[in-house]
N, CA, C and O of each residue as an XYZ file, in Angstrom:
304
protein
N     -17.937     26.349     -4.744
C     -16.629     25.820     -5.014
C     -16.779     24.397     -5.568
O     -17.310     23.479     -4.943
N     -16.202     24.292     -6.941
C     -15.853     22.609     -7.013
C     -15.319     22.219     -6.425
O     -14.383     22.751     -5.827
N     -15.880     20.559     -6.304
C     -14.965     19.583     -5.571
C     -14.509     18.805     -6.139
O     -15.360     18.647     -7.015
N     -13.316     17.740     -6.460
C     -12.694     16.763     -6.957
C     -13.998     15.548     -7.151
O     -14.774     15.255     -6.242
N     -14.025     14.880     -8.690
C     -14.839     14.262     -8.037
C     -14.299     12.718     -7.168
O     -15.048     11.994     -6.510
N     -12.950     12.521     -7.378
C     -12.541     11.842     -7.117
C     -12.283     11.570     -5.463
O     -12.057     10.449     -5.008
N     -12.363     12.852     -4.621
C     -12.484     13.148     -3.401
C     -13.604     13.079     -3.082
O     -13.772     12.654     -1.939
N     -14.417     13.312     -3.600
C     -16.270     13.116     -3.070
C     -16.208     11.508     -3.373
O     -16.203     10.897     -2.305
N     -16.165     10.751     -4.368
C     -16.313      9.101     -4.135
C     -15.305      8.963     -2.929
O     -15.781      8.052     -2.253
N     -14.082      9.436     -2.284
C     -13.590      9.323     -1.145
C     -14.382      8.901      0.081
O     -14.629      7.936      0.805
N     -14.720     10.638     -0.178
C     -15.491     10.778      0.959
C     -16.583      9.890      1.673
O     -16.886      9.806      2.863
N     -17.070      9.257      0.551
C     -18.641      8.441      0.451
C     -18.105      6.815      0.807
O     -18.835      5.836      0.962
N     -16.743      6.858      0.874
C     -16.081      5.258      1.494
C     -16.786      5.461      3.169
O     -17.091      6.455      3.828
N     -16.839      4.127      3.397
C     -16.776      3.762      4.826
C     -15.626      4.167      5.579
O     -14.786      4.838      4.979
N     -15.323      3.716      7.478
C     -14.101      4.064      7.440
C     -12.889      2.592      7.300
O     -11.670      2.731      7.191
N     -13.529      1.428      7.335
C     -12.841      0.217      6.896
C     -12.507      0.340      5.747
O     -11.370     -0.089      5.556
N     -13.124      0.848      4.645
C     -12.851      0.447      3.123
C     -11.742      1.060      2.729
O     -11.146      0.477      1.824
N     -10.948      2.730      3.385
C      -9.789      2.955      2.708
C      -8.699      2.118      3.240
O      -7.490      2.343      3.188
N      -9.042      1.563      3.528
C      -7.438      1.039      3.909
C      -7.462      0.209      2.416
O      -6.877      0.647      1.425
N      -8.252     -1.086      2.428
C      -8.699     -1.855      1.250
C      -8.443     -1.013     -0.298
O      -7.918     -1.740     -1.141
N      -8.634     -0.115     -0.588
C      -8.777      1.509     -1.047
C      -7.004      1.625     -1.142
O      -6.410      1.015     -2.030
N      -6.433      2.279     -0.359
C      -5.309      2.442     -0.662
C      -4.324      1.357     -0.844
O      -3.330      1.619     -1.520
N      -4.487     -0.103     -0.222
C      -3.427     -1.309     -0.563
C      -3.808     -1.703     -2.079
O      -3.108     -2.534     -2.657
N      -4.808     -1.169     -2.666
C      -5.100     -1.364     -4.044
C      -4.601     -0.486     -5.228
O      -4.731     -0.664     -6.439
N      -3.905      0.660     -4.430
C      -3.287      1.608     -5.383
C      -1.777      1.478     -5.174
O      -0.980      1.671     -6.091
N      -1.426      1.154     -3.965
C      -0.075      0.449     -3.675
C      -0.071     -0.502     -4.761
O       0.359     -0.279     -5.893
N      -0.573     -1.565     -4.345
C      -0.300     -2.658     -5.384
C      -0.332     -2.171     -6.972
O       0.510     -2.717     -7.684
N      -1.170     -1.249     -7.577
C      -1.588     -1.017     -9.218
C       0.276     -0.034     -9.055
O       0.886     -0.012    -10.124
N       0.864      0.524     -8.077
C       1.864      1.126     -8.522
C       3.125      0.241     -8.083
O       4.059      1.001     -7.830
N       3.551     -1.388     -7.869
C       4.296     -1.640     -7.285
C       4.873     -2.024     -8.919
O       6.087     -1.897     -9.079
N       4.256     -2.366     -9.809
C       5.319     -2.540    -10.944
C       5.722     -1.476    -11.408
O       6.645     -1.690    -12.194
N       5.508     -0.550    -11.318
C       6.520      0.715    -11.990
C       7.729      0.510    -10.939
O       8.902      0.193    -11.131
N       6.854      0.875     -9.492
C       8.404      0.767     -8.300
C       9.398      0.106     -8.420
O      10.488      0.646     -8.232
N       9.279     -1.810     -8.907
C       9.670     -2.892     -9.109
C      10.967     -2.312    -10.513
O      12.190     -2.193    -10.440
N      10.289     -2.139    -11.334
C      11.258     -1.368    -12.325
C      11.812     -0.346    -12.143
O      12.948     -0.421    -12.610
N      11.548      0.913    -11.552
C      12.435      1.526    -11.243
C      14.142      1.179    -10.550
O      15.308      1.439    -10.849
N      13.191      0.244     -9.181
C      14.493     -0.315     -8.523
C      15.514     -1.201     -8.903
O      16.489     -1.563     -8.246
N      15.079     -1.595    -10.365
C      15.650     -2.686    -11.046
C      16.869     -1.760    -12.222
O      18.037     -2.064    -12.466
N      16.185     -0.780    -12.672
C      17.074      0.107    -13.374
C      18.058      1.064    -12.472
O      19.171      1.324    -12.928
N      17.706      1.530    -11.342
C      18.731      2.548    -11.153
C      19.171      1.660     -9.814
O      19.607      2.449     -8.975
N      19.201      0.484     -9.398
C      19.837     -0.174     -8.223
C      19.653      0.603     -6.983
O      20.585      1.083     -6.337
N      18.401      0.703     -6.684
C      18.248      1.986     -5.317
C      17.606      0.918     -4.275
O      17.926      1.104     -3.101
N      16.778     -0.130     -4.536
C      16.949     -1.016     -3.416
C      16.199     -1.987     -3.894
O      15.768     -2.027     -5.047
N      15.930     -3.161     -2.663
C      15.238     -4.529     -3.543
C      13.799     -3.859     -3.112
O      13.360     -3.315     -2.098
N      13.254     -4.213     -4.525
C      11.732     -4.112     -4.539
C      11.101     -5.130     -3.360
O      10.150     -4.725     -2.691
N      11.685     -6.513     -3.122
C      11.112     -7.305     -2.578
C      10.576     -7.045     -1.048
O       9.715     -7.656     -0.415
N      11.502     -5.764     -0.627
C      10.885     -5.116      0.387
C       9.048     -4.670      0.659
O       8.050     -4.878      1.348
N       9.420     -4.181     -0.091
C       8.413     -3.255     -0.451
C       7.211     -4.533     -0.582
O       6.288     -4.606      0.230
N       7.383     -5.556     -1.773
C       6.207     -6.755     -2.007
C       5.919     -7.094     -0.631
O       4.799     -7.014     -0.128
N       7.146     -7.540      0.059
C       6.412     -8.073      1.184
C       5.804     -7.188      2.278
O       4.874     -7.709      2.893
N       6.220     -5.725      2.695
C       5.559     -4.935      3.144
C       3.644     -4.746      2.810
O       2.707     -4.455      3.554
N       3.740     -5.096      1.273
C       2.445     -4.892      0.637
C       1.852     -6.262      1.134
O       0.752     -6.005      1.622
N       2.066     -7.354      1.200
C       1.881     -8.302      1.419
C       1.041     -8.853      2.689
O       0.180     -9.725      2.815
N       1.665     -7.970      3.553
C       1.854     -8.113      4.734
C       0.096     -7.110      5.424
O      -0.698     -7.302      6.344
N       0.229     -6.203      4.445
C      -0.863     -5.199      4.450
C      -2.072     -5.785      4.061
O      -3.024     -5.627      4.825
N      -2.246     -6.464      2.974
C      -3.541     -7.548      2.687
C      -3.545     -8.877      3.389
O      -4.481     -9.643      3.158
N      -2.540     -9.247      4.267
C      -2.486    -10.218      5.040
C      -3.359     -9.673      6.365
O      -4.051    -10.534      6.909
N      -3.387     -8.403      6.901
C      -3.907     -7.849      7.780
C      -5.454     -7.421      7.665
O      -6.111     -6.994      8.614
N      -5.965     -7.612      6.266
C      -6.952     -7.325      5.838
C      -7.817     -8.715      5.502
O      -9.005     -8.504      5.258
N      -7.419     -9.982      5.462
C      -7.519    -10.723      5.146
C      -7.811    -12.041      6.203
O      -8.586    -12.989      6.072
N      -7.072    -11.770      7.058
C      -6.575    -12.611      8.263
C      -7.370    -11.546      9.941
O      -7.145    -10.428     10.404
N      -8.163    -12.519     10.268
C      -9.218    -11.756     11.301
C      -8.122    -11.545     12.684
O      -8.411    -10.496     13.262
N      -7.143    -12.156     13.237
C      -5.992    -11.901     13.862
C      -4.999    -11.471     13.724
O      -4.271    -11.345     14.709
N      -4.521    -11.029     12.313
C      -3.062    -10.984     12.078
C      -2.392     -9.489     12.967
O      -2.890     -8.400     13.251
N      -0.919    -10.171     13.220
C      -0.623     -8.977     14.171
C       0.297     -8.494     13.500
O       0.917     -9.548     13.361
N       1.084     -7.534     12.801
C       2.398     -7.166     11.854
C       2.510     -6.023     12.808
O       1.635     -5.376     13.383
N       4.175     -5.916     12.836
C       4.636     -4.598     13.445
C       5.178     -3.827     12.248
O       6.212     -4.047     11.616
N       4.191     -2.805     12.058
C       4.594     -2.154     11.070
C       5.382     -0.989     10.998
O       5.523     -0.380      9.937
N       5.975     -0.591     12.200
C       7.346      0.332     12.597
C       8.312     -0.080     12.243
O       9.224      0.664     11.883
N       8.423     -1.635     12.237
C       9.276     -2.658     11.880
C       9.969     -3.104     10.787
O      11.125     -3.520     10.713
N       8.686     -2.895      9.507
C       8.797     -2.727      8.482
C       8.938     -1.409      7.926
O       9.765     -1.109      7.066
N       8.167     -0.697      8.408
C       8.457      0.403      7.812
C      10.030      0.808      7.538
O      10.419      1.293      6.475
N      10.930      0.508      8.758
C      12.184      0.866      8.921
C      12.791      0.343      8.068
O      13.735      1.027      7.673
N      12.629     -0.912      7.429
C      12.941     -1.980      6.704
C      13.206     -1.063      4.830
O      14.184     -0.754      4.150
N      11.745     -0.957      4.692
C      11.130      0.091      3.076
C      12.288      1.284      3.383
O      12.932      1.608      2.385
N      12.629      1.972      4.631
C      13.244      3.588      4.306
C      14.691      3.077      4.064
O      15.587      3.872      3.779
C-alpha cells in the first residue's frame, strides 16, 4: 500500500515538534481567514490572531500558562 508522503515526513516528527508543525500552518492560513472575515462580516479575525498568538507564546515562553477552553469559546 502507498503511503502519503506527506504523512510519512509526519510521522518522522518528534512528539514536541507538531505542535510547532501545526501553529505554522495556522499561521500560513490566517490571511486567507483574515480576508474572508473581512468580506462576508462573519467575525473579527483578531480573535483568531490572538488565539494564534497566544499558541507561539506557549511555545516560546518556558512558563506560559493560557486557558485554552477559554479561548477556544472565544474563536466559536
Amino acid at each position: 500500500m502507498l503511503r502519503n508522503p506527506i504523512y510519512l515526513r509526519l510521522e518522522g516528527l518528534e512528539t514536541w515538534q507538531h505542535l510547532p508543525f501545526m501553529a505554522s500552518l495556522c499561521e500560513r492560513m490566517y490571511p486567507n481567514y483574515q480576508i474572508f472575515c473581512q468580506k462576508t462580516a462573519f467575525v473579527d479575525p483578531a480573535i483568531y490572531r490572538r488565539l494564534l498568538d497566544l499558541v507561539w507564546d506557549t511555545l516560546v515562553v518556558k512558563y506560559a500558562k493560557v486557558n485554552f477552553d477559554s479561548q477556544l469559546e472565544k474563536l466559536e
